[in-house]
C-alpha positions as CSV (number, residue, x, y, z in Angstrom):
1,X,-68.7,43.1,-44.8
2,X,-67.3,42.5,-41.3
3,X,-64.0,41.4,-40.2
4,X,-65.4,38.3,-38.2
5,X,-67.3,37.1,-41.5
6,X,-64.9,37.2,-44.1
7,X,-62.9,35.4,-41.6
8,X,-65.5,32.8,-41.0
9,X,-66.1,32.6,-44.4
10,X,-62.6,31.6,-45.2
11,X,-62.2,29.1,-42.5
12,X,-65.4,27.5,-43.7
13,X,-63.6,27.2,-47.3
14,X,-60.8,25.8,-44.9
15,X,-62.2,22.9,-43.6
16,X,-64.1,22.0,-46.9
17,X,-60.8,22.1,-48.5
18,X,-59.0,19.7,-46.0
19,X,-61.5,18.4,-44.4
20,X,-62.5,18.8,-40.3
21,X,-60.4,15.6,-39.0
22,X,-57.8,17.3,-40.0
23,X,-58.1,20.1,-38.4
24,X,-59.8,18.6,-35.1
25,X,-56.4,19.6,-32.9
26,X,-56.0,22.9,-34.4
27,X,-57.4,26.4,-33.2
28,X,-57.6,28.2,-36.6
29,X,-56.6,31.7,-35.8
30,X,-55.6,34.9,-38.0
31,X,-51.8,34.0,-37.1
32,X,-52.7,30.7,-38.4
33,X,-50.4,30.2,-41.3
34,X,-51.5,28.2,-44.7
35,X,-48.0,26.3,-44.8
36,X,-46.2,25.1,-41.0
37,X,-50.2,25.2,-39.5
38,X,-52.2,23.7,-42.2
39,X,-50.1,22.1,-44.4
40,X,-52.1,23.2,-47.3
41,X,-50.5,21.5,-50.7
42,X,-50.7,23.5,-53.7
43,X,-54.0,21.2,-54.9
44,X,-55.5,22.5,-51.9
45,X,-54.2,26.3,-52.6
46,X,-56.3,26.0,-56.0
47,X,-59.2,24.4,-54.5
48,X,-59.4,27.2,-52.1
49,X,-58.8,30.0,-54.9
50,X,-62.0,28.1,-56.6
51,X,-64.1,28.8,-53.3
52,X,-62.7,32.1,-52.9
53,X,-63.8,33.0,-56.2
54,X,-67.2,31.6,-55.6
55,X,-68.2,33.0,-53.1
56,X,-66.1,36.7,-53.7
57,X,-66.1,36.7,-57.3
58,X,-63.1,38.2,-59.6
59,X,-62.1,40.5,-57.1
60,X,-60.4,38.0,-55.4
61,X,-57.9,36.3,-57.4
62,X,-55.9,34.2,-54.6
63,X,-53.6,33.4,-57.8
64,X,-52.9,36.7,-58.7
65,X,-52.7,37.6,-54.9
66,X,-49.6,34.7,-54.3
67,X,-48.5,35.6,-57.4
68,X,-47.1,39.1,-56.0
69,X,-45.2,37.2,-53.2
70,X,-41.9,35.6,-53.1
71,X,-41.8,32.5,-51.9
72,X,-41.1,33.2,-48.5
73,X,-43.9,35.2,-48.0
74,X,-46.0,32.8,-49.5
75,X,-44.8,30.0,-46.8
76,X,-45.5,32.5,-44.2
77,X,-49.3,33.8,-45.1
78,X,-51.3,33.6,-42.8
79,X,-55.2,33.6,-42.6
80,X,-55.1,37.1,-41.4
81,X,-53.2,38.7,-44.6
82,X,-55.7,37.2,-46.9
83,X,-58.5,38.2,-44.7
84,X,-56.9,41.7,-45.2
85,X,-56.4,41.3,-48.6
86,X,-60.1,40.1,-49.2
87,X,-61.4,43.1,-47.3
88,X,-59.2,45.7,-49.1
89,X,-60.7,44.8,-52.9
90,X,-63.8,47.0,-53.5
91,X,-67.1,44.9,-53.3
92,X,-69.1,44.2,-56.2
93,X,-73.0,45.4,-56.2
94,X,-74.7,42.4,-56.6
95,X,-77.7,44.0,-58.5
C-alpha cells in the first residue's frame, strides 16, 4: 500500500469523524497534529480507532498505539506518525 493512500485514507476517516465544515480552513498535512490542528476530543480519538480498525483490521490498534506514548507525545501526533505507524504493521492477506 502506498504512502499517498494510507494517507488519504486517514484523512477521509478525518473528516467523517469531525465533519468537513470543520475543517473547511485547514490544509490537512502529515505535520498536521490530532490535538493544536484538529482539536480531536478523545470521542473523536475512539471514533477514529473504530474506522481505523475497519478499514485496517487488528493490526492497527490506535489504542494500543497511544497507549505506548506519554502524554506529551500523544498531544503532539501528528498525521504523519500514524501514517508511519499504519504502514510499519505487516498487512493481512485478505484471502
Amino acid at each position: 500500500m502506498s504512502e499517498t493512500s494510507v494517507f488519504d485514507d486517514v484523512v477521509r476517516m478525518i473528516v467523517e469523524v469531525v465533519g468537513q465544515d470543520v475543517l473547511l480552513d485547514l490544509e490537512i498535512t502529515r505535520d498536521t497534529t490530532f490535538s493544536d490542528d484538529l482539536g480531536l476530543e478523545s470521542i473523536e480519538f475512539v471514533a477514529l480507532a473504530d474506522k481505523l480498525r475497519a478499514r485496517y483490521g487488528d493490526r492497527v490498534d490506535l489504542v494500543a498505539f497511544l497507549g505506548d506514548m506519554d502524554i506529551d507525545e500523544i498531544m503532539a501526533m501528528t498525521i504523519g506518525r500514524l501514517v508511519e505507524h499504519i504502514e510499519a504493521q505487516p498487512a493481512v492477506s485478505t484471502r
